[in-house]
MARNU-720068 format. One record per residue (C-alpha): residue number from 1; residue in one letter; x, y, z. Coordinates in pm, whole numbers. Example, Ala and Ser with C-alpha at 12.3 -4.5 7.8 and 13.67 -1.06 7.14 Angstrom:
BEGIN
+------+------+--------+--------+--------+
| resi | resn |     c1 |     c2 |     c3 |
+------+------+--------+--------+--------+
|    1 |    A |   1230 |   -450 |    780 |
|    2 |    S |   1367 |   -106 |    714 |
+------+------+--------+--------+--------+
***
This chain:
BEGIN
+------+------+--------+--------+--------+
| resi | resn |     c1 |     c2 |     c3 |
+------+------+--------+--------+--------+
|    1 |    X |  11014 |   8113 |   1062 |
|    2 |    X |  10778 |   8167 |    770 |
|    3 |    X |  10821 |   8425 |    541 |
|    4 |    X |  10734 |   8816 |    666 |
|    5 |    X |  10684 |   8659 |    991 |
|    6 |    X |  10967 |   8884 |   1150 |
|    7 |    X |  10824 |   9174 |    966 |
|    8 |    X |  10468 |   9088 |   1105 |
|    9 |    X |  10607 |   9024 |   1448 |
|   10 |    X |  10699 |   9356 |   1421 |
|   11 |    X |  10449 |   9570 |   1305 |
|   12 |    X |  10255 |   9403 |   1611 |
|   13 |    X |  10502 |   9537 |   1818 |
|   14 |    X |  10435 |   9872 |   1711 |
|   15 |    X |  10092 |   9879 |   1739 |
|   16 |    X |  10159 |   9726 |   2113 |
|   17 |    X |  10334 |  10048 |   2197 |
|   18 |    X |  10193 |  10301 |   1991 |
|   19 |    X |   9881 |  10191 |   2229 |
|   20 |    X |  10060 |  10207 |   2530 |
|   21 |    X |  10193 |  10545 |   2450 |
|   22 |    X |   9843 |  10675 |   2350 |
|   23 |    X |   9746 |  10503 |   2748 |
|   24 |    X |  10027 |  10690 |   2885 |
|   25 |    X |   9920 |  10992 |   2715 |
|   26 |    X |   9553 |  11024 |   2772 |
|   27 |    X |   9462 |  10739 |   2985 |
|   28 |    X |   9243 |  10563 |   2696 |
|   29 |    X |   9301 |  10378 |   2401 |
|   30 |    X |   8979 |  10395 |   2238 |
|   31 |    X |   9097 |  10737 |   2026 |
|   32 |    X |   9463 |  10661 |   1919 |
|   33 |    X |   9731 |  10957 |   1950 |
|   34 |    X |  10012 |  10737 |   1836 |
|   35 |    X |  10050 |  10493 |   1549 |
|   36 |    X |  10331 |  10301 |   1332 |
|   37 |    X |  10517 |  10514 |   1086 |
|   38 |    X |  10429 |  10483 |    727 |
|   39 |    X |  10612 |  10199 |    611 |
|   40 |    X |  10812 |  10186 |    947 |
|   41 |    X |  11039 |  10439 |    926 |
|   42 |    X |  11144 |  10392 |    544 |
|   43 |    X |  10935 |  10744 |    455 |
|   44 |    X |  11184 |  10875 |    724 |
|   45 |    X |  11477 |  10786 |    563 |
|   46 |    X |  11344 |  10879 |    218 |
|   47 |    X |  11276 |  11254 |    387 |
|   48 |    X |  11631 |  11247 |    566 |
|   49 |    X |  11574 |  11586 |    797 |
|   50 |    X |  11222 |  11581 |    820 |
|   51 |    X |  11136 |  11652 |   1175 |
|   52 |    X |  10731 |  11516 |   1123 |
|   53 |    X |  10832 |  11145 |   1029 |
|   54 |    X |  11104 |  10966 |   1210 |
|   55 |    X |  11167 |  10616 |   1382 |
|   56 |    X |  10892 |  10379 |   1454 |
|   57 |    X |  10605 |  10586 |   1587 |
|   58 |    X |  10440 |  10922 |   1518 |
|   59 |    X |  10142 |  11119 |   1607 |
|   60 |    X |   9846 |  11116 |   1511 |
|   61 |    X |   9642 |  11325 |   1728 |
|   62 |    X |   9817 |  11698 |   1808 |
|   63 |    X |   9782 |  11583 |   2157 |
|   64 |    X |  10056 |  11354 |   2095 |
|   65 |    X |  10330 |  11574 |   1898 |
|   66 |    X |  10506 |  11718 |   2221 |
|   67 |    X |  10667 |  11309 |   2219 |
|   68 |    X |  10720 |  11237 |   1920 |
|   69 |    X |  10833 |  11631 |   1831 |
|   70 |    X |  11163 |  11567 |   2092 |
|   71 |    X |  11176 |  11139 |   2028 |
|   72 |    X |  11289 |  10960 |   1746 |
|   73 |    X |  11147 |  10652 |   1835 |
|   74 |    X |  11329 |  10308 |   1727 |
|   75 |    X |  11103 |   9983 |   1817 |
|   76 |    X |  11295 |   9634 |   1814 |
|   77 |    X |  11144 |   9287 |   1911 |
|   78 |    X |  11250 |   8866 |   1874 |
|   79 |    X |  11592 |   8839 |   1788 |
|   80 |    X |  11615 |   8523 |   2048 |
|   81 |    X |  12001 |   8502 |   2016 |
|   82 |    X |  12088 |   8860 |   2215 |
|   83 |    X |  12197 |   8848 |   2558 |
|   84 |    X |  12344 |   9197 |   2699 |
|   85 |    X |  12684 |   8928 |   2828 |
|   86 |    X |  12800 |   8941 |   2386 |
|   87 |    X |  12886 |   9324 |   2459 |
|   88 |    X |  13137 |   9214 |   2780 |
|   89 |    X |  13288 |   8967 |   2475 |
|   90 |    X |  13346 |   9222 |   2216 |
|   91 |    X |  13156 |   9034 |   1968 |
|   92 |    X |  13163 |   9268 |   1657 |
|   93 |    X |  12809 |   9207 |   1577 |
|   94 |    X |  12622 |   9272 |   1901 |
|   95 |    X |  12269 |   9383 |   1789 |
|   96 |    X |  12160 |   9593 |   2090 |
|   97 |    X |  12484 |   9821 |   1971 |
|   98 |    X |  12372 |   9842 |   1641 |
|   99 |    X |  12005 |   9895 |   1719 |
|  100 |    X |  12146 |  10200 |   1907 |
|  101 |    X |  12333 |  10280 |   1633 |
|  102 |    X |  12061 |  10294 |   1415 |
|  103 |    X |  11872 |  10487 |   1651 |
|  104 |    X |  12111 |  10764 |   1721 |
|  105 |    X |  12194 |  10776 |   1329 |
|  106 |    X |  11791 |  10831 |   1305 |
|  107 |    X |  11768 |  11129 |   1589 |
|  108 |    X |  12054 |  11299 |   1418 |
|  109 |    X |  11898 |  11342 |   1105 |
|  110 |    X |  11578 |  11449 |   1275 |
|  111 |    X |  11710 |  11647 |   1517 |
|  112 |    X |  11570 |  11459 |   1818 |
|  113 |    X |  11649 |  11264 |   2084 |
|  114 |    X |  11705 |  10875 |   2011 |
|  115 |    X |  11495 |  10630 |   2231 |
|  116 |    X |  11518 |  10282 |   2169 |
|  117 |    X |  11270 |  10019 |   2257 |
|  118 |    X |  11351 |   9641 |   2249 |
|  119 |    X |  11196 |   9353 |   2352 |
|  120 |    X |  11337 |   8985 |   2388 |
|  121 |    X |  11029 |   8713 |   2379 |
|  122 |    X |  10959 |   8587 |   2708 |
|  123 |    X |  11133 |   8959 |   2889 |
|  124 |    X |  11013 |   9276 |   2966 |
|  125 |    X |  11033 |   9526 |   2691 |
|  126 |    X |  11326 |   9761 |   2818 |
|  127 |    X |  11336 |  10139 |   2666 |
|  128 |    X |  11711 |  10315 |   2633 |
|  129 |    X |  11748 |  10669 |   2635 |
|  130 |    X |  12120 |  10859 |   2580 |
|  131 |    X |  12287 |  11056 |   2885 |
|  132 |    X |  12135 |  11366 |   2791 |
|  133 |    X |  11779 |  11282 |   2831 |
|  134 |    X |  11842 |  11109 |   3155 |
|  135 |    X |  12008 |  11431 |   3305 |
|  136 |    X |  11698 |  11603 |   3187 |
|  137 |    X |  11465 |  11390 |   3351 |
|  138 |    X |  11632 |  11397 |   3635 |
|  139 |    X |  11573 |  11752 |   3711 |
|  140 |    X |  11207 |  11636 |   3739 |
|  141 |    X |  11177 |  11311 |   3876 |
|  142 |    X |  11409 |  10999 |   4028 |
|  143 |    X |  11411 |  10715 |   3790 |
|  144 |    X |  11374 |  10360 |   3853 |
|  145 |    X |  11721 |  10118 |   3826 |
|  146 |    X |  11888 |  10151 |   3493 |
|  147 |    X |  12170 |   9906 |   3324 |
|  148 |    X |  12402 |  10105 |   3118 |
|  149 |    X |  12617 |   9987 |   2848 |
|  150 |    X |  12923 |  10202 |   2753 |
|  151 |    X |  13042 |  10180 |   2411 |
|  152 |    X |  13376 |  10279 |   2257 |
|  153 |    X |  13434 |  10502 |   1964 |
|  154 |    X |  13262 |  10789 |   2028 |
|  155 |    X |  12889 |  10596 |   2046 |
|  156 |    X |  12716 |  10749 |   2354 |
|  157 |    X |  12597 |  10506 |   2627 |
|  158 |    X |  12257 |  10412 |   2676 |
|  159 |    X |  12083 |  10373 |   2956 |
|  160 |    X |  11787 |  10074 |   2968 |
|  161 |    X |  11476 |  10116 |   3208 |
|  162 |    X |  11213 |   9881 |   3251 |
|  163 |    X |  10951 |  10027 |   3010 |
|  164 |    X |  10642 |  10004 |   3196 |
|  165 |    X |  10837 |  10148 |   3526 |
|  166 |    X |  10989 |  10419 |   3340 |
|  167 |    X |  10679 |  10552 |   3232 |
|  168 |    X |  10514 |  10515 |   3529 |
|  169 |    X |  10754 |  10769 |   3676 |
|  170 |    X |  10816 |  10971 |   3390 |
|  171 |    X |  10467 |  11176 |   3279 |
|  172 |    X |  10422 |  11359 |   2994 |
|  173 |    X |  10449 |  11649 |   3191 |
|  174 |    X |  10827 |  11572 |   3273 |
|  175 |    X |  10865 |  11535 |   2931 |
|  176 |    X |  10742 |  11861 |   2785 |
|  177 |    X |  11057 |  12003 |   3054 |
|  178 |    X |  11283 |  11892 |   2828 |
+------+------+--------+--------+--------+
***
């Protein structure tokens, strides 16, 4: 892989969902309400607490705020070599867990709620949310089939949706509930 390739790869990725978010939003994507963090997230962990800047994707619009205001949003795509079977082996460097790690560790500081968003080339991109939100949700809404994957250690589980299912269900009006 060349050189900032990965890096590239992903700052595609983000502008891939910050426009479907900005779609899910307002049903458009000609006047963006989402868009990449500044530096993708770094500013975030410069401004550890700062509830404006955290994860992947902000607002940009004030239309958009009521997400990102309760998300800390943590985007993830490539990394060929994951398959969800290494966290049945106890492999002690299964990406997926540290992604969620990562993510969590993120919310805290912000004081939000950690959603992760991964994609594997040639897959679906999936979206994992903790026990809390899905509880939340469900007070709203029934939500599509979900894999779960426990962790030990005091690491809350996440649950994994099919992104483009999930937010088919869930509207931003189920989400301001929360």
């Amino acid at each position: 892989m060349k050189k900032g390739a990965s890096k590239s790869k992903g700052s595609s990725f983000e502008r891939e969902i910050a426009k479907f978010l900005t779609k899910w939003v307002s049903g458009q994507v000609k006047e963006l309400y989402y868009w990449r963090s500044p530096s993708s997230g770094a500013v975030a962990t410069l401004n550890v607490g700062s509830k404006e800047i955290s994860g992947d994707i902000i607002a940009i619009k004030q239309e958009g705020t009521f997400f990102t205001d309760k998300f800390s949003i943590e985007l993830k795509t490539g990394y060929p070599k994951i398959n969800f079977n290494q966290h049945l082996k106890d492999n002690k460097n299964f990406e997926i867990e540290n992604f969620w790690k990562q993510c969590l560790r993120d919310a805290e500081r912000a004081h939000k709620y950690p959603m992760l968003i991964y994609r594997k080339l040639g897959f679906p991109v999936i979206l994992g949310i903790d026990e809390i939100v899905r509880e939340k949700i469900l007070y709203s809404v029934r939500l599509p089939k979900r894999l779960v994957l426990c962790f030990e250690n005091g690491i809350p589980d996440v649950n994994f949706y099919d992104m483009e299912s999930f937010f088919k269900i869930v509207t931003p009006e189920v989400i301001k509930k929360i």
